[in-house]
DRENDO-1510 file (C-alpha; in Angstrom, 1 decimal, always signed):
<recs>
REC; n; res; u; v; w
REC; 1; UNK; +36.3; -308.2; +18.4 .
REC; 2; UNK; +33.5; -305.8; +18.5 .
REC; 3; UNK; +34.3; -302.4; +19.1 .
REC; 4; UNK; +32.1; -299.5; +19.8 .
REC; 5; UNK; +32.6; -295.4; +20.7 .
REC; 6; UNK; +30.0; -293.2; +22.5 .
REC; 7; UNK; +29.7; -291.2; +25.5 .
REC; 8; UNK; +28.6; -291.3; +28.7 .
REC; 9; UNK; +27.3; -287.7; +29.4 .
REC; 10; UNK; +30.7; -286.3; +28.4 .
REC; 11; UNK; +32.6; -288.8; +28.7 .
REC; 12; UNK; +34.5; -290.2; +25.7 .
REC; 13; UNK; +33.9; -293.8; +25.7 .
REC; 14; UNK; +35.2; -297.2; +23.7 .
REC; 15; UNK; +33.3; -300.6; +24.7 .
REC; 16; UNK; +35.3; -303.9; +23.6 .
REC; 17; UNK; +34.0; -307.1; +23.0 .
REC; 18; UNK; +30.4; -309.2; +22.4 .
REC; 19; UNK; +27.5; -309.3; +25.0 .
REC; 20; UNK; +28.4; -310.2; +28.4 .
REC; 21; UNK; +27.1; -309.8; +31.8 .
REC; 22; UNK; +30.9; -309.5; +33.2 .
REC; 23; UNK; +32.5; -306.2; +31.9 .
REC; 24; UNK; +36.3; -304.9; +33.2 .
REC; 25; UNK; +36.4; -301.0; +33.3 .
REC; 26; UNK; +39.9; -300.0; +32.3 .
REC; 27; UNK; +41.1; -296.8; +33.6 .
REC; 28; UNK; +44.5; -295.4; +31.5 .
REC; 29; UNK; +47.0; -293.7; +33.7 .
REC; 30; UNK; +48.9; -290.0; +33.2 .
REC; 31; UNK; +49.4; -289.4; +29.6 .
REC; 32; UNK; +47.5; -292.4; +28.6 .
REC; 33; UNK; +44.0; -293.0; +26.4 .
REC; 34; UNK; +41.1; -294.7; +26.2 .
REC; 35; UNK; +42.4; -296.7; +23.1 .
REC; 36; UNK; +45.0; -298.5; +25.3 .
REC; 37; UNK; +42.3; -300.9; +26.6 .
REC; 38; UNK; +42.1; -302.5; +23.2 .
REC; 39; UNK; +45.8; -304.4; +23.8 .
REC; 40; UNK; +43.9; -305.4; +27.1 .
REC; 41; UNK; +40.4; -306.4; +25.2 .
REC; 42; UNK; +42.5; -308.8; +22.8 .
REC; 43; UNK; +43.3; -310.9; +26.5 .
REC; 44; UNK; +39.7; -310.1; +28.4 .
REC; 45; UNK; +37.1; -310.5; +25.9 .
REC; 46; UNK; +37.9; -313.9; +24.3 .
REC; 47; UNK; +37.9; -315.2; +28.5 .
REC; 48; UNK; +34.3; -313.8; +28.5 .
REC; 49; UNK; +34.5; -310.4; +29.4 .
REC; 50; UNK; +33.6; -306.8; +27.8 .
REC; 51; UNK; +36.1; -304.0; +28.6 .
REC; 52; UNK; +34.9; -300.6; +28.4 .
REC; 53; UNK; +37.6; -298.0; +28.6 .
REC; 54; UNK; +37.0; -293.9; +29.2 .
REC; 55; UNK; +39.3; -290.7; +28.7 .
REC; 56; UNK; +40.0; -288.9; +31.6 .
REC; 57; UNK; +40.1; -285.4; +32.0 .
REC; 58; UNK; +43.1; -283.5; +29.4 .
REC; 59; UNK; +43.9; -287.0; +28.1 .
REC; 60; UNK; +43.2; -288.7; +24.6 .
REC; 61; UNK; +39.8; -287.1; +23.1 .
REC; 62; UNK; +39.3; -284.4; +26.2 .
REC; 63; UNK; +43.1; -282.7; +25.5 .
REC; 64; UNK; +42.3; -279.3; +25.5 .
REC; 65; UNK; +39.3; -279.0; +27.2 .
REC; 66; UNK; +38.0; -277.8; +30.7 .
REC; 67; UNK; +38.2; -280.4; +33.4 .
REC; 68; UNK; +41.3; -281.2; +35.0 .
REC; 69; UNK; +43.2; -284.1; +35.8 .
REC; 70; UNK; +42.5; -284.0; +39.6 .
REC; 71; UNK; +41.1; -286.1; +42.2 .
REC; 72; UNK; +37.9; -283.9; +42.8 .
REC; 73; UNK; +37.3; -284.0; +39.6 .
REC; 74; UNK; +38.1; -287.5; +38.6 .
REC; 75; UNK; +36.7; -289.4; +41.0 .
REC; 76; UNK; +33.4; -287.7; +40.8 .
REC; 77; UNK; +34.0; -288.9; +37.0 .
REC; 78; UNK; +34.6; -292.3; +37.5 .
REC; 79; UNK; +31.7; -292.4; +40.1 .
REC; 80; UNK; +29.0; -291.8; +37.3 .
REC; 81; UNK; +30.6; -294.1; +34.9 .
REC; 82; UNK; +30.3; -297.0; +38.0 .
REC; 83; UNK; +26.7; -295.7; +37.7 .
REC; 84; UNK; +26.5; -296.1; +34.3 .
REC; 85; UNK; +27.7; -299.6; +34.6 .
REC; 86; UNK; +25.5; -301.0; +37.6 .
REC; 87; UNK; +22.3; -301.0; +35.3 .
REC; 88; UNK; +23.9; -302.7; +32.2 .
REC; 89; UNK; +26.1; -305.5; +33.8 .
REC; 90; UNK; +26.0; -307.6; +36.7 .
REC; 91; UNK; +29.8; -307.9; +37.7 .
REC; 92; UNK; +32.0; -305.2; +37.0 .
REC; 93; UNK; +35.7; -305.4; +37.6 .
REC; 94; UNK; +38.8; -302.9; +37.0 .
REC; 95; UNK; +41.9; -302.6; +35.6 .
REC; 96; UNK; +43.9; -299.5; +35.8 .
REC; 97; UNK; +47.5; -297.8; +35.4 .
REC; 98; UNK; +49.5; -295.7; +37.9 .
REC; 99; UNK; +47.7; -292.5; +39.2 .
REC; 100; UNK; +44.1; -293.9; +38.0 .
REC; 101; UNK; +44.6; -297.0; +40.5 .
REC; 102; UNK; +45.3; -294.4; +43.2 .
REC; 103; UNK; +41.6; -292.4; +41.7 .
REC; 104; UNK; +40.0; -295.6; +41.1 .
REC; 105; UNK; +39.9; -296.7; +44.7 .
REC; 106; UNK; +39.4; -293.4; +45.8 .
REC; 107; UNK; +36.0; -293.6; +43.8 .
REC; 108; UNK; +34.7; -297.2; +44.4 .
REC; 109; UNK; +35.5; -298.0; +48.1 .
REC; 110; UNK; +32.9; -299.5; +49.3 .
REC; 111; UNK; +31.4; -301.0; +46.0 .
REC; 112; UNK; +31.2; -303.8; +44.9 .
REC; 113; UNK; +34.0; -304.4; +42.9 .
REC; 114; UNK; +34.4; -308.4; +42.0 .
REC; 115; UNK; +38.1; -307.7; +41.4 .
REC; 116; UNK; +41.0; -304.9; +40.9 .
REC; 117; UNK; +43.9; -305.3; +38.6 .
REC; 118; UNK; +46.4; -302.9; +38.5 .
REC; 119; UNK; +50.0; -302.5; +37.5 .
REC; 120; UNK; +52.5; -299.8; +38.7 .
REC; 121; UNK; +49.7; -298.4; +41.4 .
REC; 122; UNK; +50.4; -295.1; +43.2 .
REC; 123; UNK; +48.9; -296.8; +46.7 .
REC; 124; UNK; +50.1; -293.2; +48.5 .
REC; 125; UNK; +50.1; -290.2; +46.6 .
REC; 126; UNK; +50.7; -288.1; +50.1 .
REC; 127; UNK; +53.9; -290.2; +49.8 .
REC; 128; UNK; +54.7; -289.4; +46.7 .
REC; 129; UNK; +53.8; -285.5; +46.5 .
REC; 130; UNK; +56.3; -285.4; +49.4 .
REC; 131; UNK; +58.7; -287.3; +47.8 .
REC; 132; UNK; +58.7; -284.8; +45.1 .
REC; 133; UNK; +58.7; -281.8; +47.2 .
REC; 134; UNK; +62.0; -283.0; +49.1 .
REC; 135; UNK; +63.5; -284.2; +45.8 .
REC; 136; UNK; +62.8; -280.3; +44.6 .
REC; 137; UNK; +63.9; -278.9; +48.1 .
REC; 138; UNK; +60.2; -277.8; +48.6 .
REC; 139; UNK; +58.7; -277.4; +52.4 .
REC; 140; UNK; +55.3; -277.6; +53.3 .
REC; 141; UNK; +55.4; -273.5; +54.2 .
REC; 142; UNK; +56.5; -272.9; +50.9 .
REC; 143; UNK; +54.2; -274.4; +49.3 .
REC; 144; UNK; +51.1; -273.4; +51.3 .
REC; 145; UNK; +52.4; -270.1; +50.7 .
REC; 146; UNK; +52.8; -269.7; +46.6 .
REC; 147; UNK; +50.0; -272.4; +45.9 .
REC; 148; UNK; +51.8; -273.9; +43.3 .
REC; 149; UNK; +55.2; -274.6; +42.3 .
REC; 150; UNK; +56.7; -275.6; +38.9 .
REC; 151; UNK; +59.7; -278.0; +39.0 .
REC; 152; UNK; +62.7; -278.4; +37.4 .
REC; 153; UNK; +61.6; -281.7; +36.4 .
REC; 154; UNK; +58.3; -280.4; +34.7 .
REC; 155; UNK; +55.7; -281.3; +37.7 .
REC; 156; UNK; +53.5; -278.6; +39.3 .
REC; 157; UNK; +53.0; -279.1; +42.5 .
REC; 158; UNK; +49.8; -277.8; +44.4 .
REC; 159; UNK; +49.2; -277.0; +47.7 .
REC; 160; UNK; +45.8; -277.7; +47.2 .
REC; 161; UNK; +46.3; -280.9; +45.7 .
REC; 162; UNK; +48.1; -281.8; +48.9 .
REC; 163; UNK; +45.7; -280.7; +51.6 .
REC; 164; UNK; +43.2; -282.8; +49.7 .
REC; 165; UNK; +45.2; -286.2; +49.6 .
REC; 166; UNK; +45.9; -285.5; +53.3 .
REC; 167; UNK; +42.1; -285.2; +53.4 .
REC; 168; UNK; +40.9; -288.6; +51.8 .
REC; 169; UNK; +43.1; -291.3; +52.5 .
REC; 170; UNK; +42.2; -294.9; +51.2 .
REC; 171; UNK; +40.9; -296.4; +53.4 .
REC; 172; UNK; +39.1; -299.7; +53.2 .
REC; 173; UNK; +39.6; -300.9; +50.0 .
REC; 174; UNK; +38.5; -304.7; +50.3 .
REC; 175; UNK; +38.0; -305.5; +46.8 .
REC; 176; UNK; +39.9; -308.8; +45.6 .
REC; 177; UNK; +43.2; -307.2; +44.2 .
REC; 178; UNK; +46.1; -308.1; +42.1 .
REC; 179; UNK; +49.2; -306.0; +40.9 .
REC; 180; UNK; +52.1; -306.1; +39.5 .
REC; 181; UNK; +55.2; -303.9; +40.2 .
REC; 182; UNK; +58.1; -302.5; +39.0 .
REC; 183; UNK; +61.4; -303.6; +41.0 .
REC; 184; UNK; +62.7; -300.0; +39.2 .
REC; 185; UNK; +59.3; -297.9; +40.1 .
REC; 186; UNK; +60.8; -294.5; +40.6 .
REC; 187; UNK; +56.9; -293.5; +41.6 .
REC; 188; UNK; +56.2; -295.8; +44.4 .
REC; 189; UNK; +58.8; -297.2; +46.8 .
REC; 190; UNK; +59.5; -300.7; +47.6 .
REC; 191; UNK; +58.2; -301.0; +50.9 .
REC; 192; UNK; +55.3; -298.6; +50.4 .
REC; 193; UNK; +54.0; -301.0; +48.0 .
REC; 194; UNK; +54.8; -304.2; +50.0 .
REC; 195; UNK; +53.0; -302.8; +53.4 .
REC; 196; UNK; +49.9; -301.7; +51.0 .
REC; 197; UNK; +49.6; -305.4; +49.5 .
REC; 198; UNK; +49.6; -306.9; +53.1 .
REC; 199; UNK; +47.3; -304.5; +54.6 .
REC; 200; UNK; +44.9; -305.2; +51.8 .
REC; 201; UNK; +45.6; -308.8; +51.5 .
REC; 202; UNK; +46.8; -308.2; +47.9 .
REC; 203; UNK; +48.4; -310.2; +45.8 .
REC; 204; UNK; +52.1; -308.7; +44.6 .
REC; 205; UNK; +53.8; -310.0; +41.4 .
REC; 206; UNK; +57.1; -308.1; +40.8 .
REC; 207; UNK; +59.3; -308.0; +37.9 .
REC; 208; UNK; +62.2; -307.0; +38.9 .
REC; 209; UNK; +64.0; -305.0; +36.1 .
REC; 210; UNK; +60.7; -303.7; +34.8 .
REC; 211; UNK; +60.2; -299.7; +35.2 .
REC; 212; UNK; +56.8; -297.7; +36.2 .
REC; 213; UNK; +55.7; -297.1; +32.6 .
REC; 214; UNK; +55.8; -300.6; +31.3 .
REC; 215; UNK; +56.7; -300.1; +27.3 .
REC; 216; UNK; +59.6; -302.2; +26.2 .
REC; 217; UNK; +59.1; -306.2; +24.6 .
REC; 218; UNK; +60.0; -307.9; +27.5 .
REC; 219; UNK; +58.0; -305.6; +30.1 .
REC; 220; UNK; +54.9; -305.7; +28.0 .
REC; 221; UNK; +55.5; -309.7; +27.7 .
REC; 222; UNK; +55.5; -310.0; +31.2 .
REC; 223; UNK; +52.1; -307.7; +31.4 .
REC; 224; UNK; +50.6; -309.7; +29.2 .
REC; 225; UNK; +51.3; -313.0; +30.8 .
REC; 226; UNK; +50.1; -311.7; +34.0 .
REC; 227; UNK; +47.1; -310.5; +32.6 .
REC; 228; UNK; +46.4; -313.5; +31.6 .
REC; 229; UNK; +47.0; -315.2; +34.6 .
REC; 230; UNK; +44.9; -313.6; +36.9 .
REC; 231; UNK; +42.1; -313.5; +34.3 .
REC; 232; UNK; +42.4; -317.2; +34.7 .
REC; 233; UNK; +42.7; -316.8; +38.3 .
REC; 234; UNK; +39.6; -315.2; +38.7 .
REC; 235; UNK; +37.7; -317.6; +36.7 .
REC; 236; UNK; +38.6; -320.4; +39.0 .
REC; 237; UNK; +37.2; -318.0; +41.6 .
REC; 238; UNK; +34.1; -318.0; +40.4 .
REC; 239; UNK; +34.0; -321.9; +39.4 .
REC; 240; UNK; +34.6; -322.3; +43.3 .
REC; 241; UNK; +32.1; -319.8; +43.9 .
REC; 242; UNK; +34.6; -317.4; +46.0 .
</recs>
């Protein structure tokens, strides 16, 4: 498997895989890197596909520098590499982890998008940030009053961050979408996950004793095998011209 590194304006970039006209973008999630998309490559490019994979902002080759890892600056981001991506293949799909699923549709709403997979999603980070606040005994005052506010558990929270998820729901996200959950997600509820997969008619696979981060043999066995699945999936899609 071909593998090449470059940027696109800044951003550090790996493509996987030989010529294609079908490419998967995949998008690593908090504390992640670009180089994850290889174990992802080994499944996608012998099906047909390139994957090209990019570091976000203070992860893998950009630790340390300027840009934060933030949804005004992140979507933004992932907007140009879209643009980068329209002139050089003609159907683009994504694969992305956690936060970056939550970015990702943030960014391409609206776009053409031939499909979205994505495994331990954040579908409602308003949800979440106030999950976190209650679970530190945070109000909404307090907050809007110190701007931000350092956990016991590690996690800033940001007023600012807040107002701006409260600001830019997702909303419309039609693309053909798969993912696969973690019956022990401590990130995402249950149901907030469930109503999110019937709103946007996706299709929910749940492993049941699986956690958010998936990392153990079996968990990553089970990713695998899903990957798989749907990347077989979608090429029956396209055979029945869907």
């Amino acid at each position: 498997m071909t593998e090449k590194t470059f940027l696109i304006d800044h951003i550090p970039a790996v493509l996987y895989g030989e010529p294609s006209q079908n490419i998967y973008l995949f998008v690593h999630g908090q504390c992640g890197c670009k180089e994850e998309g290889g174990a992802f490559a080994e499944i996608a490019c012998p099906a047909g596909y390139q994957v090209l994979a990019i570091d976000l902002p203070e992860h893998g080759a950009r630790k340390g520098g300027k840009s934060r890892f933030n949804p005004w600056t992140v979507v933004p981001e992932l907007r140009a590499v879209e643009g980068y991506m329209k002139s050089r293949w003609r159907k683009i799909s994504l694969r992305a982890n956690s936060i970056s699923a939550h970015f990702s549709m943030l960014a391409f709403t609206g776009e053409h998008i031939h499909k979205a997979l994505f495994v331990s999603p954040i579908v409602n980070m308003e949800r979440l940030i106030a999950d976190m606040m209650g679970w530190a005994g945070i109000t909404d005052q307090e907050l809007k009053e110190r701007g931000e506010i350092v956990t016991h558990s590690g996690q800033t929270l940001s007023w600012r961050y807040l107002t701006w998820e409260r600001e830019h729901p997702i909303q419309n996200w039609c693309c053909p979408t798969a993912i696969l959950y973690a019956g022990r997600d401590d990130m995402t509820g249950r149901q907030t996950v469930e109503r999110f997969a019937s709103a946007h008619s996706a299709a929910l696979t749940v492993m049941e004793n699986g956690e958010h981060w998936f990392h153990t043999p079996e968990q990553l066995s089970v990713l695998r095998k899903w990957e798989k699945s749907e990347l077989k999936a979608a090429e029956r899609m396209d055979h029945d011209g869907v």
